[in-house]
N, CA and C of each residue as an Amber inpcrd file, in Angstrom:
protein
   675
  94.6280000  93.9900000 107.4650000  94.8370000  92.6460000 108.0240000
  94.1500000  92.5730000 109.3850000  93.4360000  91.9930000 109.5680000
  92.6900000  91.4510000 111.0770000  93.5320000  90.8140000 112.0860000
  93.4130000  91.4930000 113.2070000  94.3010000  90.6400000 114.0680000
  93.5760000  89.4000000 114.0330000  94.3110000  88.4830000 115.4170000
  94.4410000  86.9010000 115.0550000  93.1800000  87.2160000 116.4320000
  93.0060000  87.9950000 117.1210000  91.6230000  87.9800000 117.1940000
  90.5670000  88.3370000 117.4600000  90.5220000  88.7310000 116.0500000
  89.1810000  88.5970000 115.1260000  89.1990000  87.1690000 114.7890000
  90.0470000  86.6090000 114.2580000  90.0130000  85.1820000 113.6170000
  89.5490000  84.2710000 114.9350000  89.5770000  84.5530000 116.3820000
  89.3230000  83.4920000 117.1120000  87.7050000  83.6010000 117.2370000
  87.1950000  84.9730000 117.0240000  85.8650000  85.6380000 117.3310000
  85.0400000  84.9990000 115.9010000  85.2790000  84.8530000 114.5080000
  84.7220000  84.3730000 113.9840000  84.1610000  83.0480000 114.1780000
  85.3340000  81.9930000 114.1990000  85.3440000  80.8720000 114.3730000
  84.7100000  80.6180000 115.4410000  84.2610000  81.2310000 116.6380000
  84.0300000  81.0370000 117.6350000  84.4480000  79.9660000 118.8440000
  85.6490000  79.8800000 118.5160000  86.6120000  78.9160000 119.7770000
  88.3060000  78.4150000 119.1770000  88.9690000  78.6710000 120.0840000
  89.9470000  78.0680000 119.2160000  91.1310000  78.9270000 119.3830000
  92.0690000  79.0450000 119.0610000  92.8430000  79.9490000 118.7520000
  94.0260000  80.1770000 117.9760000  93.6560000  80.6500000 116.4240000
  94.5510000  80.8270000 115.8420000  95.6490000  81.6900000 116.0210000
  96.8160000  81.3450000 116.2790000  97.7800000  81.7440000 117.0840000
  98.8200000  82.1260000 115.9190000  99.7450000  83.3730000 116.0020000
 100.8910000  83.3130000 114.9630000 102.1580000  82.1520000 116.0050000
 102.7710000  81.6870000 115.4750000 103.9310000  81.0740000 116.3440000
 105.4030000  81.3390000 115.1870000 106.3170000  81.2770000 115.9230000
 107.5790000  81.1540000 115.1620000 108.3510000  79.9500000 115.8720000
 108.8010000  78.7780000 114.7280000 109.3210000  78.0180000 114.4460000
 110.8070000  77.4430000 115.0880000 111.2390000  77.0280000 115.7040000
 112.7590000  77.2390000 116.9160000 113.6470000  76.6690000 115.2570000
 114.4180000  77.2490000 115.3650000 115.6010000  77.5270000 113.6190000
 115.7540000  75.8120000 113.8940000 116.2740000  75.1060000 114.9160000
 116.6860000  73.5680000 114.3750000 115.5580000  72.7550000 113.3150000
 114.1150000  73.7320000 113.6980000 113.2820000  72.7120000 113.2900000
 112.9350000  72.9500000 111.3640000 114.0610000  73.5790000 110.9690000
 114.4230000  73.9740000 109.2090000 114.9820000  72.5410000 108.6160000
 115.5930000  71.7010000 109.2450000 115.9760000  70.4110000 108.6390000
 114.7070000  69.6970000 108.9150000 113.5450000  69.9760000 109.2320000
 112.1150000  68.9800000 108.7250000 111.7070000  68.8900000 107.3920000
 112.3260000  69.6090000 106.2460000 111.8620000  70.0270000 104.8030000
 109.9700000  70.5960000 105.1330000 110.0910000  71.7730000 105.6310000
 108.8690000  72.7480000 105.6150000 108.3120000  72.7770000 104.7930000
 107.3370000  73.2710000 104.3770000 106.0590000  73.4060000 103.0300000
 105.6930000  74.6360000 103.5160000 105.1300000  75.1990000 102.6800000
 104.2160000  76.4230000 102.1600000 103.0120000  76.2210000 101.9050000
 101.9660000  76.2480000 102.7730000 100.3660000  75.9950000 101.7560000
  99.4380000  77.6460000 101.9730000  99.2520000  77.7840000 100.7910000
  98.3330000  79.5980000 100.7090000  96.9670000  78.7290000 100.3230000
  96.1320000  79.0410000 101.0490000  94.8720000  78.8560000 100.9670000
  93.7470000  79.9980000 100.4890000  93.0480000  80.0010000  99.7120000
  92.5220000  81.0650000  99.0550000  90.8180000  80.7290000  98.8750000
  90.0220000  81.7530000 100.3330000  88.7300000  81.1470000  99.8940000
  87.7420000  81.8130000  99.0450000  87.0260000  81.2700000  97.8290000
  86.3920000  82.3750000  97.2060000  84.8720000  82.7630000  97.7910000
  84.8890000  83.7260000  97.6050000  83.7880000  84.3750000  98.2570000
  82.6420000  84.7980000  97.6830000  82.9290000  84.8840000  96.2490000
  81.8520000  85.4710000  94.8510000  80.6060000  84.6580000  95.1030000
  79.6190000  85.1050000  94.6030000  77.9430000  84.3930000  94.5040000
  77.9750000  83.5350000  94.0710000  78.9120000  82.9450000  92.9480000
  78.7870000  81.5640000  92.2820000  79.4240000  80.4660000  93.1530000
  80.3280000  80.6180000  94.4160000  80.5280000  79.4920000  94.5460000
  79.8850000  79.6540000  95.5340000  79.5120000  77.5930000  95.5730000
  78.7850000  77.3080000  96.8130000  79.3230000  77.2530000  98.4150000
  80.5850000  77.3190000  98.1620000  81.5980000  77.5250000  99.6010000
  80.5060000  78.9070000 100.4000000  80.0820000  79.7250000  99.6560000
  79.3880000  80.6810000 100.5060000  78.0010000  80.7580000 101.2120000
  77.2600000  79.5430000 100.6640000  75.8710000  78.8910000 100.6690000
  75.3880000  77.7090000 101.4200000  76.5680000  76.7080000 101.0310000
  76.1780000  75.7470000 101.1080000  77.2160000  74.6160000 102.2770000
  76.8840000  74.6230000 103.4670000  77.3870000  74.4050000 104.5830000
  77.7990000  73.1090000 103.9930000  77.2890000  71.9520000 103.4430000
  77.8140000  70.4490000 103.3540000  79.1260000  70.9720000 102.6550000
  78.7850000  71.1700000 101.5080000  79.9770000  71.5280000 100.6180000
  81.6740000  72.2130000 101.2140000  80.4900000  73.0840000 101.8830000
  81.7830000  73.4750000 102.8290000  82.7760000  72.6250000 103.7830000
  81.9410000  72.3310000 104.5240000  82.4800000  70.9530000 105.3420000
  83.0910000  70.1110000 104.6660000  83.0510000  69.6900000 103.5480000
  83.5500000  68.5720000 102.8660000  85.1840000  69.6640000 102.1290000
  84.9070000  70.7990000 101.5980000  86.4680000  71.2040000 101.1650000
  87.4780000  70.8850000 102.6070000  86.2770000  72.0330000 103.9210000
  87.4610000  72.1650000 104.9670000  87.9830000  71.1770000 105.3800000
  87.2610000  69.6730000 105.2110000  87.8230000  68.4980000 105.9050000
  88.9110000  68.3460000 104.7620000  88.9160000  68.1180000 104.1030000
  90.3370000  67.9720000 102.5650000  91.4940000  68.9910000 103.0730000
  91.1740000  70.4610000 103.3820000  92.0350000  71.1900000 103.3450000
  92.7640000  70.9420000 104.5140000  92.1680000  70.5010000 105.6230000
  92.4050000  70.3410000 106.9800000  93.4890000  68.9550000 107.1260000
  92.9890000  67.4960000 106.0370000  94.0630000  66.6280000 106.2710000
  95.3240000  67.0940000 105.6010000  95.3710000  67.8660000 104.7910000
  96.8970000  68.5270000 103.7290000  97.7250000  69.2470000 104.8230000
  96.8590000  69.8590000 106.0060000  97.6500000  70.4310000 106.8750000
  98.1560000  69.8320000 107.8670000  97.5620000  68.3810000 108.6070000
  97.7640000  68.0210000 109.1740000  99.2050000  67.1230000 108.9380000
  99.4090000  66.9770000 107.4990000 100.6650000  66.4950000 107.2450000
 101.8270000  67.1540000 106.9070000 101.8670000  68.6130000 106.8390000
 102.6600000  69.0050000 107.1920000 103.5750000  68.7470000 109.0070000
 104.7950000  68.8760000 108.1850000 105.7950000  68.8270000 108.9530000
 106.1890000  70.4400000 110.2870000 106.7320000  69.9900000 111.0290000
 106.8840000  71.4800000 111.6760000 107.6730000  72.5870000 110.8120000
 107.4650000  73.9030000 111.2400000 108.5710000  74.9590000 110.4710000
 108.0040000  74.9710000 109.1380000 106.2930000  74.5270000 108.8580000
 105.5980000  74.9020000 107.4010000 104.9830000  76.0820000 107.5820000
 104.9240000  76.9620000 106.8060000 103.9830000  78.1070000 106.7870000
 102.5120000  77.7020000 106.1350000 101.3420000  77.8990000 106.7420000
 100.0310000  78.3410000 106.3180000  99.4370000  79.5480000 106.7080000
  98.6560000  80.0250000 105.0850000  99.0660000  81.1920000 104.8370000
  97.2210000  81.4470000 104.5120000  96.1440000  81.6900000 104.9640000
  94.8100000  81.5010000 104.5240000  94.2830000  83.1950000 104.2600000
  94.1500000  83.2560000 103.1360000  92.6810000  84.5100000 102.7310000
  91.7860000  84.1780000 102.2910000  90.6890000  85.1470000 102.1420000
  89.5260000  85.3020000 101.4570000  89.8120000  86.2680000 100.0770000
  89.0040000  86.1390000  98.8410000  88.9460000  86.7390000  97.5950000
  87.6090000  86.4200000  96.9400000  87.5830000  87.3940000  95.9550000
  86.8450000  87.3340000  94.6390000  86.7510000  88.9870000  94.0900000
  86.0840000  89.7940000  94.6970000  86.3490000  91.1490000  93.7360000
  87.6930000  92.0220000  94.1310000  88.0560000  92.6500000  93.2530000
  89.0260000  93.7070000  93.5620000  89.2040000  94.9980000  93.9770000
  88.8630000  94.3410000  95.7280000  88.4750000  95.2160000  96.3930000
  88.9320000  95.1610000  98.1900000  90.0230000  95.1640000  98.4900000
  90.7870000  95.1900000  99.5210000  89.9980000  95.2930000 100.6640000
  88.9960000  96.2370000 100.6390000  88.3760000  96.3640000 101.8920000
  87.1070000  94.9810000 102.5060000  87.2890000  94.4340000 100.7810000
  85.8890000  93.3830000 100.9690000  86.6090000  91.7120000 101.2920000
  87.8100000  92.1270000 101.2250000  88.7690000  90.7080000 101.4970000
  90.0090000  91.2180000 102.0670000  89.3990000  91.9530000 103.7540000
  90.8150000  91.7670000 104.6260000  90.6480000  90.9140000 105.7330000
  90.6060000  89.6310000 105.2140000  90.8870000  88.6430000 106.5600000
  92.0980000  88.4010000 106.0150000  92.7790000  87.7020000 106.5710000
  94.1600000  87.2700000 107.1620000  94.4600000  86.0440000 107.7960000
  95.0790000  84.7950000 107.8790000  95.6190000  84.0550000 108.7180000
  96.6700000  83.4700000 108.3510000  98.3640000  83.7320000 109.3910000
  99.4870000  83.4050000 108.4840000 100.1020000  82.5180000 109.9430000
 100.9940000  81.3130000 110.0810000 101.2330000  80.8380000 111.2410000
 102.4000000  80.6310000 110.6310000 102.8640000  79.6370000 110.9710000
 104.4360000  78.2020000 111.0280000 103.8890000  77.9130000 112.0080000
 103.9390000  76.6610000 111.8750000 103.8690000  75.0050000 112.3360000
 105.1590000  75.1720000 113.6790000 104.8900000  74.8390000 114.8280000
 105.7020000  74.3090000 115.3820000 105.0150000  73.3140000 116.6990000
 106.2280000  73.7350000 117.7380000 105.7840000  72.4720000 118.8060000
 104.6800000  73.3210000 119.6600000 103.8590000  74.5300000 119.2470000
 103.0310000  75.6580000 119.9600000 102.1760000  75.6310000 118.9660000
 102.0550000  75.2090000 117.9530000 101.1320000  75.4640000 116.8480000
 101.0540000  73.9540000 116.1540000 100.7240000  73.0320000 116.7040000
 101.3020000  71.7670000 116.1730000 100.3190000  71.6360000 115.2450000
 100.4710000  70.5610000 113.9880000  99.9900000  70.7940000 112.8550000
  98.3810000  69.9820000 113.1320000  98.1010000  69.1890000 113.5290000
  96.5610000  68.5570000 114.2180000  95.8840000  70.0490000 114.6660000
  96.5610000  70.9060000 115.8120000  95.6770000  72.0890000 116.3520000
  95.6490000  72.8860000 114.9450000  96.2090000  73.3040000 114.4260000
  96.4250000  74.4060000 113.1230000  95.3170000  73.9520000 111.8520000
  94.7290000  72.4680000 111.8090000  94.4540000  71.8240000 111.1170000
  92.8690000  72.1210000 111.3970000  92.7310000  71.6510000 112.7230000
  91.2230000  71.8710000 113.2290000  90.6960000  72.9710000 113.2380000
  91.7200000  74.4460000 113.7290000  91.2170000  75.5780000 113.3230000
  90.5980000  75.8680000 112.1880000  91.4080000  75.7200000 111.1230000
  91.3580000  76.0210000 109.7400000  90.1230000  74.9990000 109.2980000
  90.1000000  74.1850000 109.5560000  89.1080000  72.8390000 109.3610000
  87.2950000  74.0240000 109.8650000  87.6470000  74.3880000 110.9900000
  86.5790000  75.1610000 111.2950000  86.1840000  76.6510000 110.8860000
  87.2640000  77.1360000 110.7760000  86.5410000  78.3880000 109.9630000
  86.7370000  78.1140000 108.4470000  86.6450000  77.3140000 107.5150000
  86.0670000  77.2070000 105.9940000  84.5120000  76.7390000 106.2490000
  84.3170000  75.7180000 107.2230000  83.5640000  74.9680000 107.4580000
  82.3560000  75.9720000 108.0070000  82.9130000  77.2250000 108.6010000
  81.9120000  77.9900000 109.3940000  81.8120000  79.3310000 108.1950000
  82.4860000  78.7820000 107.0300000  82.0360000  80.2380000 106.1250000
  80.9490000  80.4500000 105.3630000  79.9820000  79.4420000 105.3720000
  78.4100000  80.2110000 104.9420000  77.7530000  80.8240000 106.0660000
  78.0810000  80.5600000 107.6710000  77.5630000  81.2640000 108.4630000
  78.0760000  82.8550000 108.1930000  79.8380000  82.5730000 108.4110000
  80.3310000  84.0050000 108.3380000  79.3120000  84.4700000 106.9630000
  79.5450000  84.3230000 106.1130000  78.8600000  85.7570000 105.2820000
  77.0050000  85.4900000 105.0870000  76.2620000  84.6410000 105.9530000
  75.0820000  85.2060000 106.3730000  75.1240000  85.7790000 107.3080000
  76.1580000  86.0210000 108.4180000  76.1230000  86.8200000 109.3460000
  76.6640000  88.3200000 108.8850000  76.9670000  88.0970000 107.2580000
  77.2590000  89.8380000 106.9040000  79.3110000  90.2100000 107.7570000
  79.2710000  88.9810000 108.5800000  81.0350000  89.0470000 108.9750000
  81.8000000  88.9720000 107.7890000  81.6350000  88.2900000 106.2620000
  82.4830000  88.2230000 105.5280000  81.1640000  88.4440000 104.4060000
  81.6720000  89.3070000 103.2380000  80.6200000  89.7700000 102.1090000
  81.0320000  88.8650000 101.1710000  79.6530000  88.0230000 100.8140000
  79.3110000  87.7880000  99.5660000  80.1760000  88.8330000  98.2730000
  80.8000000  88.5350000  97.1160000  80.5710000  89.2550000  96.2050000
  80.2190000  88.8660000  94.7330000  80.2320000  89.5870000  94.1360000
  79.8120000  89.7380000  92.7390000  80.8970000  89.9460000  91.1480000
  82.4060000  89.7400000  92.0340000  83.1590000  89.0970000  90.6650000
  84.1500000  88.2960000  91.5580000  84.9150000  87.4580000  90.4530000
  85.7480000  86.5360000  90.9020000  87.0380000  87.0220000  90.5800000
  87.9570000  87.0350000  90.8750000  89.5600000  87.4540000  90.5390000
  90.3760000  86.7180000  91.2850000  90.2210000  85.7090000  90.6600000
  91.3560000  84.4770000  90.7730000  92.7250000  84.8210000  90.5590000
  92.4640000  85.1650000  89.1210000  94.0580000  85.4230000  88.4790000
  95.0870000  86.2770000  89.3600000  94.4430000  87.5400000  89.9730000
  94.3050000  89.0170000  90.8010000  94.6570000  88.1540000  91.8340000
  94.1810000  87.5370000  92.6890000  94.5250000  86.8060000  93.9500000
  95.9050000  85.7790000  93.8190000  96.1400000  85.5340000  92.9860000
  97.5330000  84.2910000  92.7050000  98.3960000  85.4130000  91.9820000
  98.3730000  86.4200000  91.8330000  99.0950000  87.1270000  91.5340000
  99.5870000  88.1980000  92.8220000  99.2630000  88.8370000  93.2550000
  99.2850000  89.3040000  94.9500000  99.5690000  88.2610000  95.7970000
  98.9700000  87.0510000  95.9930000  99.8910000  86.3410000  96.9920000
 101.2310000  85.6440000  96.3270000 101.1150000  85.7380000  95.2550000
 102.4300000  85.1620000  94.9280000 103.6910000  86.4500000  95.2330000
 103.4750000  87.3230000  95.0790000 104.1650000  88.6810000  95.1090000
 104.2850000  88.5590000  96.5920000 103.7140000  88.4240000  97.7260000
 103.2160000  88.6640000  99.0730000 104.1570000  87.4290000  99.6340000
 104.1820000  86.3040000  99.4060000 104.3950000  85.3220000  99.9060000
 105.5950000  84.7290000  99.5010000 105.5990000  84.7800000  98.0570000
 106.4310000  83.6270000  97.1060000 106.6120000  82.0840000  96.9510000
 107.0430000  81.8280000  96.0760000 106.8160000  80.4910000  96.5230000
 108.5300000  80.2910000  96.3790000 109.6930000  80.6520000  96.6670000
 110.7780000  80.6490000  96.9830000 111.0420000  80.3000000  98.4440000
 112.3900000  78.9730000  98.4120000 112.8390000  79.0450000  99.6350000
 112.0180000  77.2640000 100.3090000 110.9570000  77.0560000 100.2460000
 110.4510000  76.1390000  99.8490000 109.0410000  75.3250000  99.2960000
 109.1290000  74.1280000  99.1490000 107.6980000  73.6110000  98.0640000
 106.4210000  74.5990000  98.4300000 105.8600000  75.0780000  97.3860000
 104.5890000  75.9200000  97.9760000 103.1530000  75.7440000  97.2260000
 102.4680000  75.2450000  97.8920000 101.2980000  74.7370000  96.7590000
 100.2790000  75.6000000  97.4030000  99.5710000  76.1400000  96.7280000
  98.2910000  77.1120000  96.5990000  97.4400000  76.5750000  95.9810000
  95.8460000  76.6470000  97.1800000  94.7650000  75.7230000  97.1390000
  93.7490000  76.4490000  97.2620000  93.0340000  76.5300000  96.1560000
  91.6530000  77.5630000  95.9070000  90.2230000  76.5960000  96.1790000
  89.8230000  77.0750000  97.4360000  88.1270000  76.3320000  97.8090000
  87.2640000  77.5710000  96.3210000  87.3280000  76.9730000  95.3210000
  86.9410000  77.8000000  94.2710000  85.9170000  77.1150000  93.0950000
  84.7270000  78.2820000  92.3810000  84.5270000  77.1730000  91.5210000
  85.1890000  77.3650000  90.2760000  86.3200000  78.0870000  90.4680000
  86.9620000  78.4330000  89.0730000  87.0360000  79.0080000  88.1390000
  85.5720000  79.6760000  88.3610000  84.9400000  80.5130000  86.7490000
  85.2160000  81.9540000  87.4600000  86.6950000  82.4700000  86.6580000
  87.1890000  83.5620000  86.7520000  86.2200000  84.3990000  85.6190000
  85.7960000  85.7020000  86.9510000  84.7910000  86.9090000  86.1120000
  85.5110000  88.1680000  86.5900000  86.2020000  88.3750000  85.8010000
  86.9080000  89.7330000  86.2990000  87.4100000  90.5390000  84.4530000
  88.0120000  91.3380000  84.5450000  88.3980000  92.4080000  83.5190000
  89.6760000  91.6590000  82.4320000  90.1750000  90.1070000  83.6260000
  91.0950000  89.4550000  83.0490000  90.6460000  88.4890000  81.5160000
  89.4400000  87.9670000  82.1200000  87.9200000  87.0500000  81.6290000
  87.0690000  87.0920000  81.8590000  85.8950000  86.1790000  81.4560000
  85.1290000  85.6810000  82.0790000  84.6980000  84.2110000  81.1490000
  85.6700000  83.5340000  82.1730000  85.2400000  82.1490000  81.7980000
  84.1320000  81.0660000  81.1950000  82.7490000  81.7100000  82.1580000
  81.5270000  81.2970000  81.6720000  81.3540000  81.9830000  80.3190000
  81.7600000  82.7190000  80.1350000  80.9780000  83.4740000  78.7560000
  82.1710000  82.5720000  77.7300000  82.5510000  82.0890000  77.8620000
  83.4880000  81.3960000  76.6860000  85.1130000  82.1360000  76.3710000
  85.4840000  83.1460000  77.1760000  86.8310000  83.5650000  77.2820000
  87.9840000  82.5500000  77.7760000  88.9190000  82.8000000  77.2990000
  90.1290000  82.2390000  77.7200000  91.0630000  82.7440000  78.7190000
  91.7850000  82.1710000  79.5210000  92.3530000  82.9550000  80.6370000
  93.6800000  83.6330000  79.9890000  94.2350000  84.5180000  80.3050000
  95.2290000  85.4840000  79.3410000  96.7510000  84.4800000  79.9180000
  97.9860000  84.6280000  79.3070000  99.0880000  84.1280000  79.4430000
  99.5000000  84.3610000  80.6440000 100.0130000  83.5730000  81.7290000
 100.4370000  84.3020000  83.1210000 101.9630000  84.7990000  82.8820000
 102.1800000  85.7600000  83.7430000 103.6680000  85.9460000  83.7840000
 104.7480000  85.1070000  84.5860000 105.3830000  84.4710000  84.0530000
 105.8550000  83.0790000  84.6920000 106.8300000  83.1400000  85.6210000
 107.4970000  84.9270000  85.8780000 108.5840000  85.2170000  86.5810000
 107.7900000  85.5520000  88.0920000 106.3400000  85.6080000  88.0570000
 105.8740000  86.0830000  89.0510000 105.8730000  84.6220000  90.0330000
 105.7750000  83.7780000  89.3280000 105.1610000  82.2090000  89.9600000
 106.9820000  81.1900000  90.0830000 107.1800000  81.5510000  89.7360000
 108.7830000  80.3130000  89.8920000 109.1110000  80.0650000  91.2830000
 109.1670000  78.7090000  90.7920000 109.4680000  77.8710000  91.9320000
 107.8970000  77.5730000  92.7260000 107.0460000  77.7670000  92.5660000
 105.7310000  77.6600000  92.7340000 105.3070000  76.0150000  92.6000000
 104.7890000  75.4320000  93.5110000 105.1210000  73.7520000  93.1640000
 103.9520000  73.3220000  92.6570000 102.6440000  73.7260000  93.0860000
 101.3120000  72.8930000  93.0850000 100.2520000  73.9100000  93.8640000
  99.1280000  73.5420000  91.8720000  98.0370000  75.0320000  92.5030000
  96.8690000  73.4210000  92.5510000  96.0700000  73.9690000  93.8420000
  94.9810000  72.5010000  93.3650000  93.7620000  74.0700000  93.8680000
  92.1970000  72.8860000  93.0230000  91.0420000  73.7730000  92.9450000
  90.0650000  72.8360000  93.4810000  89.7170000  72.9120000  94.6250000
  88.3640000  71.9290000  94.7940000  87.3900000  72.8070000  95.0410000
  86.5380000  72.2070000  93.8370000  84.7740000  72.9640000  93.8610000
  85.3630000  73.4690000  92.1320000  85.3710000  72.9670000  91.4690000
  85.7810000  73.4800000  90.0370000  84.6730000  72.8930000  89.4010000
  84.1210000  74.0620000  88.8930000  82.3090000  74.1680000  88.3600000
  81.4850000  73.8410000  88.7830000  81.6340000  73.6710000  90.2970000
  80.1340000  73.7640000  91.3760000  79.2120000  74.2530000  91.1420000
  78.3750000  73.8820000  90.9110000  76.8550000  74.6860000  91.1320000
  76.6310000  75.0950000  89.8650000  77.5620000  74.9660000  88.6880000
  77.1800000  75.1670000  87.1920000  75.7910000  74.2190000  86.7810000
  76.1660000  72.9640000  87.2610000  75.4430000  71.6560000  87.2300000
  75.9910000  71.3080000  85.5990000  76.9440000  71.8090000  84.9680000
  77.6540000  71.3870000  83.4540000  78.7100000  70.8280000  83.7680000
  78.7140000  69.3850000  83.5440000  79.9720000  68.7190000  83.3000000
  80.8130000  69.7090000  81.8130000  80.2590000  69.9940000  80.7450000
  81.0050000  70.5390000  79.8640000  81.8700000  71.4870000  80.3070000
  81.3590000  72.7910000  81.3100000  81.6410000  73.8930000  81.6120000
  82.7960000  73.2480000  82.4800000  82.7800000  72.5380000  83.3400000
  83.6390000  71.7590000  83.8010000  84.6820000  71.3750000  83.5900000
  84.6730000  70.4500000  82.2470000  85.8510000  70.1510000  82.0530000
  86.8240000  71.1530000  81.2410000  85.8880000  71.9950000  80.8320000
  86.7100000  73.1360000  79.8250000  87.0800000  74.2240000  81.2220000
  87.0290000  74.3700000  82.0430000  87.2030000  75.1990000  83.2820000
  88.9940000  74.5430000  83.7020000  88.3180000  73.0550000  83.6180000
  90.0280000  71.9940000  84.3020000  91.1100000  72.2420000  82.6970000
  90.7120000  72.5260000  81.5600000  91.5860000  72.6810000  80.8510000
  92.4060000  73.8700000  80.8180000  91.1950000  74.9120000  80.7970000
  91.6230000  76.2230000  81.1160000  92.9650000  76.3720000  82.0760000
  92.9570000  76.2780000  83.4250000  93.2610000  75.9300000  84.6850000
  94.7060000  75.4620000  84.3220000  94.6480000  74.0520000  83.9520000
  95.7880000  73.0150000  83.8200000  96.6600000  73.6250000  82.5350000
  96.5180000  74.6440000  81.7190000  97.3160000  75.2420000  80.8680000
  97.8270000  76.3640000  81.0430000  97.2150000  77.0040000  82.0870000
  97.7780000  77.8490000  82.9940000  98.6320000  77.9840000  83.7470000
  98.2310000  77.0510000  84.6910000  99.2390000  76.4540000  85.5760000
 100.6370000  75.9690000  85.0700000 100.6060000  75.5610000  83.8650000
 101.6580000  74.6370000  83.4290000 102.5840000  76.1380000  83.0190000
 101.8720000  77.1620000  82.2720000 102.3870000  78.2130000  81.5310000
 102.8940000  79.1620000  82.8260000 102.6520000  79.3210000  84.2270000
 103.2970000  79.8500000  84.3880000 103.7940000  78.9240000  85.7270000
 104.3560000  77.2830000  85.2830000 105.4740000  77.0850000  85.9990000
 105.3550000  76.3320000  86.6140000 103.9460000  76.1930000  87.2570000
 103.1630000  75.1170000  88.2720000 104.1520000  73.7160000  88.1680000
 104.6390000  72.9750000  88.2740000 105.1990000  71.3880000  88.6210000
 103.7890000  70.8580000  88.2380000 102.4470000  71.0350000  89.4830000
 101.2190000  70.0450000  89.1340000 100.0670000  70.9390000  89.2620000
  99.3950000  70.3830000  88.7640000  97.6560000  71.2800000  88.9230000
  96.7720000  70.3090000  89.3630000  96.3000000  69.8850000  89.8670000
  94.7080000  69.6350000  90.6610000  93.6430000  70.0670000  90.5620000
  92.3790000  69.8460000  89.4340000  91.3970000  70.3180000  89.9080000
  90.0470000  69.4190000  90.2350000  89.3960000  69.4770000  91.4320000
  88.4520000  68.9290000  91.2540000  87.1480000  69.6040000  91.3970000
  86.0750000  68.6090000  90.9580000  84.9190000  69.0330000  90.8720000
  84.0820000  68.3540000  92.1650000  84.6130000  67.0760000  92.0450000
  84.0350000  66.4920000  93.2970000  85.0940000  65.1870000  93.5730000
  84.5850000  64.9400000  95.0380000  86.0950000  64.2880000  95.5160000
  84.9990000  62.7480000  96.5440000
């Protein structure tokens, strides 16, 4: 895990700060948002600066409406490989971390992640493990206690030992005891850069039967917004 800063040194200004929450501020009804950025060669989050800018601004207004006493919870993923995805950023919302500052941070380092991995600060890789990543933060985090929606800047096409989506595989059954109480998984960038609407929509089916199977309330995916 990287201290918080490293996270100010990437971003280059700012300061993502851990804060803890003063206990009165538990009657705001808090949220949970795990943010999960993929990092694999196929998506354009790693390439392509507009694209980028356009998830982090989305991800950035979801935070800004959180209430105080919410946890945001941000990694990086795609291969299964710990050493190639140890960033870190975990806060609660309070009157030191107010949700506008927490918003702009985060707003800026998605936004600054094709620099990070041409600068070799965060590696490109070469499989995707989606499934592997919502399975570890769900274990890590939970989504117990309250609403918790997990939001993948992803293009969806899981390539790992689980599947591989593009090749015409199906995603395997999730285990549904791992995910309960889990409220809402959303995917923006779902079949980016395929340039196949087909691959696309069979990616959002995939996805949305998943989700449902292990528990999800709602699924979200988009391709473009």
């Amino acid at each position: 895990m990287l201290a918080v800063a490293t996270a100010f040194a990437l971003v280059g200004g700012g300061a993502l700060a851990m804060q803890v929450a003063a206990p009165e501020q538990n009657v705001l009804h808090p949220q949970r948002l795990i943010i999960g950025l993929d990092l694999s060669l196929s998506n354009p989050l790693v390439d392509d600066p507009a694209f980028a800018a356009r998830v982090a601004a989305r991800v950035a207004d979801q935070i800004r409406n959180l209430g105080l006493a919410s946890e945001v919870h941000v990694r990086t993923f795609g291969s299964y490989d710990p050493s190639s995805n140890n960033f870190s950023y975990d806060t609660v919302l309070s009157v030191r971390a107010r949700p506008e500052f927490v918003a702009a941070e985060v707003q800026k380092l998605i936004a600054n992640t094709p620099r990070l991995v041409a600068s070799g600060r965060w590696k490109s890789q070469r499989t995707t493990n989606i499934l592997a990543f919502l399975d570890n933060m769900a274990r890590a985090t939970g989504c117990g206690g309250m609403p918790t929606t997990i939001i993948l800047a992803s293009d969806g096409i899981e390539d790992s030992a689980y599947a591989r989506l593009n090749r015409g595989d199906a995603l395997p059954a999730p285990d549904r005891r791992i995910f309960r109480g889990c409220a809402q998984l959303t995917i923006y960038g779902l079949g980016q850069g395929s340039g196949s609407p087909i691959l696309t929509t069979r990616l959002r089916s995939q996805w949305e039967s998943w989700a449902r199977a292990a528990g999800f309330a709602r699924f979200d995916g988009y391709n473009d917004w």
